[in-house]
C-alpha positions in Angstrom: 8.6 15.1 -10.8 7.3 15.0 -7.4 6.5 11.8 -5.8 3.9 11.4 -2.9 4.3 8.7 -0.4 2.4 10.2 2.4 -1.1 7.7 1.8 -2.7 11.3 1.1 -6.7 11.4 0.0 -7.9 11.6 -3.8 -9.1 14.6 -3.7 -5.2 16.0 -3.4 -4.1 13.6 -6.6 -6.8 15.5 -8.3 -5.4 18.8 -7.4 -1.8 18.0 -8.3 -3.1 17.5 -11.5 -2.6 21.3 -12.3 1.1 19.9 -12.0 1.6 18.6 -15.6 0.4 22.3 -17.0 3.8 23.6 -15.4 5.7 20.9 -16.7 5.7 18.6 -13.4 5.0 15.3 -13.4 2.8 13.8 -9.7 2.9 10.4 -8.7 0.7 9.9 -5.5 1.9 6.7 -4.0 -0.2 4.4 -1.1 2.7 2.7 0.7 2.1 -0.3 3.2 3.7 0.0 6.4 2.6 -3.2 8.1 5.4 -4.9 10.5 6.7 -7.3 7.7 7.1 -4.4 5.7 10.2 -3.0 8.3 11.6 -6.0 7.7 11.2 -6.9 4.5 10.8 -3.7 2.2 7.3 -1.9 1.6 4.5 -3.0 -1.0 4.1 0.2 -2.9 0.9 1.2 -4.7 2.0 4.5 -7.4 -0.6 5.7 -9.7 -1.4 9.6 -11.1 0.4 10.8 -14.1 1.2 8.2 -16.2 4.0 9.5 -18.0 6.2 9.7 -14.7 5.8 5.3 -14.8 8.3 5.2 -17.2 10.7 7.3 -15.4 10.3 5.1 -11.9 9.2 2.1 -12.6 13.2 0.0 -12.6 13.8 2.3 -9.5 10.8 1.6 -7.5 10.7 -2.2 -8.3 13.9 -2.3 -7.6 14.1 -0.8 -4.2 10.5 -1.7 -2.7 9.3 -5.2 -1.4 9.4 -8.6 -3.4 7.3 -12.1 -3.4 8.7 -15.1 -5.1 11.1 -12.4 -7.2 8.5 -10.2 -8.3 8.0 -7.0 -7.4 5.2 -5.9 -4.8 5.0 -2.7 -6.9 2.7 -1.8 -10.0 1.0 1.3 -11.6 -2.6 1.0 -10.6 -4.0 4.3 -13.0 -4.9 7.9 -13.1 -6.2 10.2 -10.5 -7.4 8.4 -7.5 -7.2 4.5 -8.3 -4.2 4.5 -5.7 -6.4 5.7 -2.9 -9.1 3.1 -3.7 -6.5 0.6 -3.9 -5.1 1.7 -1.2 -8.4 1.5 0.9 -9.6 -2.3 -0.3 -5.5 -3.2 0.3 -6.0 -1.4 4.4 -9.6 -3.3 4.1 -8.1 -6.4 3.8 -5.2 -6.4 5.9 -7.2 -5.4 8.8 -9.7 -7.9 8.4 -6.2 -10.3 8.5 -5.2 -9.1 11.6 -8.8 -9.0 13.7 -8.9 -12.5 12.4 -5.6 -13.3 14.3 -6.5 -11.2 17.1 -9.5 -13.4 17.8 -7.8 -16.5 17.3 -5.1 -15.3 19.7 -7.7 -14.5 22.1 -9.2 -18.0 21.8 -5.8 -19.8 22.4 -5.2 -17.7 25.6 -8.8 -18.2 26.9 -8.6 -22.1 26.3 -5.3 -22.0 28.9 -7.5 -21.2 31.7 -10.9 -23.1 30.8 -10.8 -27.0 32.5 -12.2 -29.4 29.5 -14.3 -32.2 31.2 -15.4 -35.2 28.9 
């Protein structure tokens, strides 16, 4: 088995799949590497070959991040779903952090403004 976390493209997923005809099994994996993520384990995405799930699904739910006891980790599918996944999940998460990045602006703008009523 050979297990990708290096948030490759789809188009490499879909070459490992020559993998399974010499008896390998390829999990690509999209791992998130945000700062909470040092602390508090990663949220990992796996998906390719489905057979390989049942071989490390206890040890990656085990190992990466959890919310309210439940893993952050779940098979998303064949192929390429991890990389789409992967790309709404980076979509989002940077969408969070302009969002606090303005706001943090705001706050440290409104220290030097003088409010007059």
């Amino acid at each position: 088995m050979i297990i990708d976390c290096g948030n490759s493209e789809y188009q490499d997923t879909a070459r490992r799949d020559e993998l399974k005809a010499k008896g390998l099994l390829y999990v690509c994996s999209g791992v998130s590497d945000g700062e909470e993520d040092a602390r508090y384990g990663s949220s990992v995405i796996p998906g390719g070959n489905p057979e390989a799930w049942k071989h490390i699904q206890q040890i990656f739910q085990t190992i990466f991040a959890k919310a309210d006891n439940e893993p952050c980790c779940g098979w998303v599918g064949e192929g390429g779903a991890v990389y789409f996944v992967k790309m709404v999940h980076n979509g989002m998460w940077k969408k969070v952090k302009c969002n606090q990045n303005v706001k943090w602006n705001m706050v440290k703008c409104n220290r030097y403004v003088k409010h007059s009523i």
